[in-house]
N, C-alpha and C positions, 0 to 999 in steps of 0.2 A: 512598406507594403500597405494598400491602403484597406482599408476594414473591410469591407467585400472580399478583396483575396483570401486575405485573412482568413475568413471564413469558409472560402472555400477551401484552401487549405487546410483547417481544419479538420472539416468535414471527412474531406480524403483521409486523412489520416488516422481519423475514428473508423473509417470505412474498412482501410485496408488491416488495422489494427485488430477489428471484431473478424476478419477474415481470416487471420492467422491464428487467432485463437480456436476458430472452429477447427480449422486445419491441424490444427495441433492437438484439439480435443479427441478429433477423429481418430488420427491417432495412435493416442493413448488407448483409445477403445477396440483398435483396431489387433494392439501390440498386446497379446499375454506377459502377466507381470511369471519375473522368472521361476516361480515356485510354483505356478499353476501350470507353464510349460513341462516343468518336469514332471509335474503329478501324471499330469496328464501323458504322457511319452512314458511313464513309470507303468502306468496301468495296462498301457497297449504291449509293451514288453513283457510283462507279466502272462497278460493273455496270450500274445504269440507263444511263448514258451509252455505255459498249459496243452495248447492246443498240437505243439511237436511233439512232446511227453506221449499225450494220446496215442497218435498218428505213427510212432515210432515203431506200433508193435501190430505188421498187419492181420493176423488172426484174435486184435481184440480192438481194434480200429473201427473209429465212426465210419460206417460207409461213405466212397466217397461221392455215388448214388446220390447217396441222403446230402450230403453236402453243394453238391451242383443244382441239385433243386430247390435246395432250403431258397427264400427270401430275403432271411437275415438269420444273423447268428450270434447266441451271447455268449458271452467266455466270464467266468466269475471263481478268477482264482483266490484260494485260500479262504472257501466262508468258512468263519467260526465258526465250531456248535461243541455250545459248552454245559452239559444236560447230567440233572440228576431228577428223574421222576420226570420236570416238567423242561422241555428240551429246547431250545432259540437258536436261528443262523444268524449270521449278519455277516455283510462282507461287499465288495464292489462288482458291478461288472460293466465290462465293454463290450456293446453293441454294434456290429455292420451290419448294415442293407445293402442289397445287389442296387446297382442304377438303373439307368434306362438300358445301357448298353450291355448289363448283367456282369456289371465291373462290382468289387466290394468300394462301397465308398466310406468315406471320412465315420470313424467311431464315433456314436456317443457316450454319452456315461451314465451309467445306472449306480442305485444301492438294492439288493436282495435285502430284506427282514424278514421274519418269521417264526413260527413254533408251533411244537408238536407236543402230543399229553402221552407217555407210552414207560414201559418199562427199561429208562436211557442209564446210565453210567458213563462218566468221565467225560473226558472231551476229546476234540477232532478239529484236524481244517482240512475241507473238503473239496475239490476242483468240482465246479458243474459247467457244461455246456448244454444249450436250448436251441432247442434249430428251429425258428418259425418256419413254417412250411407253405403257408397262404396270405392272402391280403388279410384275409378275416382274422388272423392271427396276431396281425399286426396291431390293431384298431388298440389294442390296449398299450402299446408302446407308446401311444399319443396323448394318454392323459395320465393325470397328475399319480394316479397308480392302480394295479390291476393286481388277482391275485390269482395264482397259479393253483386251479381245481377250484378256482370260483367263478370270476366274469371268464376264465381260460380254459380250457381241455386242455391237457397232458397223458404222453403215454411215456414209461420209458422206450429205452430207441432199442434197434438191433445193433448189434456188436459182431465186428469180424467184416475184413473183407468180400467173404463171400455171402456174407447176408444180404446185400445191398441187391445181389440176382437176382434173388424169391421174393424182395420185400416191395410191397408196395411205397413208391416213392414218397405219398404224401403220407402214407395212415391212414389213420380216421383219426384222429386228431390233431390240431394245428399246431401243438406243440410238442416237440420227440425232446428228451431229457436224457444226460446222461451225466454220472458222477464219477469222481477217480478223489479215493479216500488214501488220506496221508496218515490216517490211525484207525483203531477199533473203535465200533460204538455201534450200537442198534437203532434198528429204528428212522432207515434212513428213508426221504421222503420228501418232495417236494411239494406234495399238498398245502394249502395253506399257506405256500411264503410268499409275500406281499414284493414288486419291483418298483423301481420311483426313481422318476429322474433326479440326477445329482445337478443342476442346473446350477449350482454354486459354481461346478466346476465346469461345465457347458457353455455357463455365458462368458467366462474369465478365459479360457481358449480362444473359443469360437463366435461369442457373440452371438451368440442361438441359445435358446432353448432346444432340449432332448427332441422334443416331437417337433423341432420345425427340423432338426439334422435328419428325423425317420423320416419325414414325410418325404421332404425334398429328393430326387431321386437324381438330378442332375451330375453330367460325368465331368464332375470339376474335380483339380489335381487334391488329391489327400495332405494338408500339412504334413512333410518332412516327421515332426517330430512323435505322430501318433501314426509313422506306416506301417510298423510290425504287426500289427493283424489280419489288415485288409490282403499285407502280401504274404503273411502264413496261408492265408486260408484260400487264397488265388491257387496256391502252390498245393494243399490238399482237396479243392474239389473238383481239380483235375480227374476223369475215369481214367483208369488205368489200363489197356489192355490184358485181356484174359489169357 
């Protein structure tokens, strides 16, 4: 071969070589390593299951009103709170936003933190679900964290069925709260707990950050392994005939 070829040969070879690496870089970046797959399909299962619990018992059920209008909706099973005098939650939740087409799409993932100062005893793990109700609601799911009864309005929600008739769909404020308690304990309250994207586990799924998954609103297919929520909640913000 004479030295020209040579080189070009080469060249190709380095050419096509750095091409299969990106290819292969991609990916890996593209492919969730298997423990973050599961976390993540663990957490949306979790929340489905929360949100049937709720739903199971129509005379103490989120409206399903309130549900078809929400915007987005979080599900944060099992936060801790483990309080004597001075009281803290912590715990996970997963996030859907309706799309363009008013489809639930692909979950993100959050962390709730928090604390409360009040006359507490022993501990608890507590179900909450947050129904944003407006865009302006939303604006805090987009950065790095917001705090519920600070940068955010909260009300607790109506409860039952038939509340969802008399009740004004949005409120007066952009976020309706509700809890389903696994123990005793006083003093419950959403005031003051802090939300924050879990982007460890956001980019390791999906390759996004939390607020690019809110923001994006496009009707692309939900991964397989995180659909238990988006299709719990297709299935209660159904109205129901009266």
């Amino acid at each position: 071969m004479r030295p020209l070829q040579r080189v070009t040969a080469f060249a190709l070879s380095a050419s096509a070589f750095l091409c299969l690496s990106a290819v292969a870089s991609a990916q890996r970046r593209a492919a969730p390593a298997p423990k973050r797959a599961a976390d993540a399909s663990r957490h949306s299962k979790e929340a489905a299951e929360v949100l049937r619990r709720i739903m199971s018992v129509p005379e103490k059920e989120i409206p399903r009103d309130l549900l078809e209008s929400a915007e987005a909706v979080a599900v944060c099973p099992g936060v801790l709170k483990a309080a004597f005098i001075v009281g803290g939650r912590k715990g996970a939740c997963v996030i859907s936003r309706r799309t363009l087409k008013r489809q639930w799409g692909a979950p993100a993932f959050y962390n709730l933190a928090g604390g409360s100062i009040g006359a507490q005893v022993g501990g608890a793990k507590t179900d909450y679900v947050l129904l944003f109700m407006n865009a302006e609601a939303l604006k805090g799911l987009m950065e790095d964290k917001f705090e519920i009864g600070g940068e955010a309005e909260a009300t607790a929600g109506p409860v039952g069925r038939a509340a969802g008739a008399s009740t004004n769909p949005r409120l007066s404020a952009g976020i309706v709260t509700y809890s389903r308690s696994k123990g005793a304990f006083l003093g419950v309250s959403l005031k003051g707990v802090a939300i924050t994207p879990d982007n460890d586990l956001n980019e390791a799924f999906y390759g996004k950050k939390a607020s690019e998954l809110i923001r994006g609103q496009a009707d692309t297919p939900v991964p397989t392994q995180v659909r238990a929520l988006p299709l719990a909640l297709a299935r209660y913000s159904v109205r129901l005939p009266n």
